[in-house]
N, C-alpha and C positions, 0 to 999 in steps of 0.2 A: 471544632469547626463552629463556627457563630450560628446562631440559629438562622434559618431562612437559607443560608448557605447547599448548594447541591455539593455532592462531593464530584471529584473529577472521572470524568468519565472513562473505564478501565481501556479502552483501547489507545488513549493519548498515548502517544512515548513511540518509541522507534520498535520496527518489527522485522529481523533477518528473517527471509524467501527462502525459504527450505528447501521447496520443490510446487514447479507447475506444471499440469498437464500439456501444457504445447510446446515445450523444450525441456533437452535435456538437461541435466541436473553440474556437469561439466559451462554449458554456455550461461545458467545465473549468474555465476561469479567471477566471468569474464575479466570485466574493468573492477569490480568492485567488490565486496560481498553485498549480493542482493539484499535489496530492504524494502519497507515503507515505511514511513515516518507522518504520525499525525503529530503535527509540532503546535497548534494554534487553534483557536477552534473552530474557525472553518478553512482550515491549510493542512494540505500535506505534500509528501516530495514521495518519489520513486526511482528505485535503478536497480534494474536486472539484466542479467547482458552485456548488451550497446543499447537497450532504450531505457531512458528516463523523463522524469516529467514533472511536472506543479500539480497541484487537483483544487479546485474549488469543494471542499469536504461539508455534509451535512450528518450531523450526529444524532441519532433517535435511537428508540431500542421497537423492536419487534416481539411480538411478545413477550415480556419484560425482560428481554436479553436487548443489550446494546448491541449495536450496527452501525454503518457510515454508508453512503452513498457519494459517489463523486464524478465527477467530471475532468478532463484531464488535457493538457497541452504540453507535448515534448518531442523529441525527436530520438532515431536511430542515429550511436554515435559514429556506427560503421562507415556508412554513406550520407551523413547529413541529411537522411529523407525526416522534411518535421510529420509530426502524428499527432494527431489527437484519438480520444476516448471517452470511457466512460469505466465505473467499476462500483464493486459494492465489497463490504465486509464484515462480518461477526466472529464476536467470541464463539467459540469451541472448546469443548474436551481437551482437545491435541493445542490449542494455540488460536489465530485468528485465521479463518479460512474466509475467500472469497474469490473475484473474479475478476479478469481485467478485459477489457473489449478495445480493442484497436479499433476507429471507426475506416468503414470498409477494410477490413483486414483481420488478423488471426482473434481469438480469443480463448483465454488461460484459466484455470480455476486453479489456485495457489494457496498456499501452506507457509503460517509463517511462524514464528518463536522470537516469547520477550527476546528484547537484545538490551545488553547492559553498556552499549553506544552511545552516545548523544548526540554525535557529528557528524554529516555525512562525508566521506572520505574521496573528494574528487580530488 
């Protein structure tokens, strides 16, 4: 790596949704297998369910452990209802754990594992 160089930040790359608190583990991988994908460095994509989304992504670390913060615009694909949010995420032990906030509406704390994907499969 050339000096001055940071290295890349370990959460980049795509992440299969294991399991969230506010549904069951049968309705993640409804349409798709559940993910999140930090693809860029301030972008990421999402789809668990029927909802999916864009995220405006900020990358820092929190105590010298890396994190994302985001924001987010997408829709339910059941009924077409659009949504917006908000969410956060860090490394863990188990993989990346964080949380997704529907704005007025449910909110998830989520579990996820490298995925060896690169595409999201719609």
């Amino acid at each position: 790596m050339p000096k001055g160089t940071k290295p890349p930040n370990p959460i980049m790359g795509r992440w299969r949704i294991v399991s969230m608190s506010a549904w069951e583990d049968d309705y993640l991988n409804e349409e798709v297998e559940a993910f999140i994908e930090f693809s860029g460095k301030d972008r990421c994509s999402f789809h668990f369910g029927y909802i999916q989304g864009v995220a405006d992504c900020r990358m820092g670390d929190r105590g010298g452990e890396p994190d994302v913060e985001f924001s987010w615009e997408g829709g339910d694909g059941a009924d077409g209802t659009p949504l917006t949010g908000r969410g956060w995420a860090r490394l863990a032990a188990d993989g990346l754990s964080g949380m997704f906030h529907i704005h007025d509406g449910e909110e998830s704390e989520f579990l996820a594992k490298r995925s060896g994907t690169k595409k999201a499969g719609r």
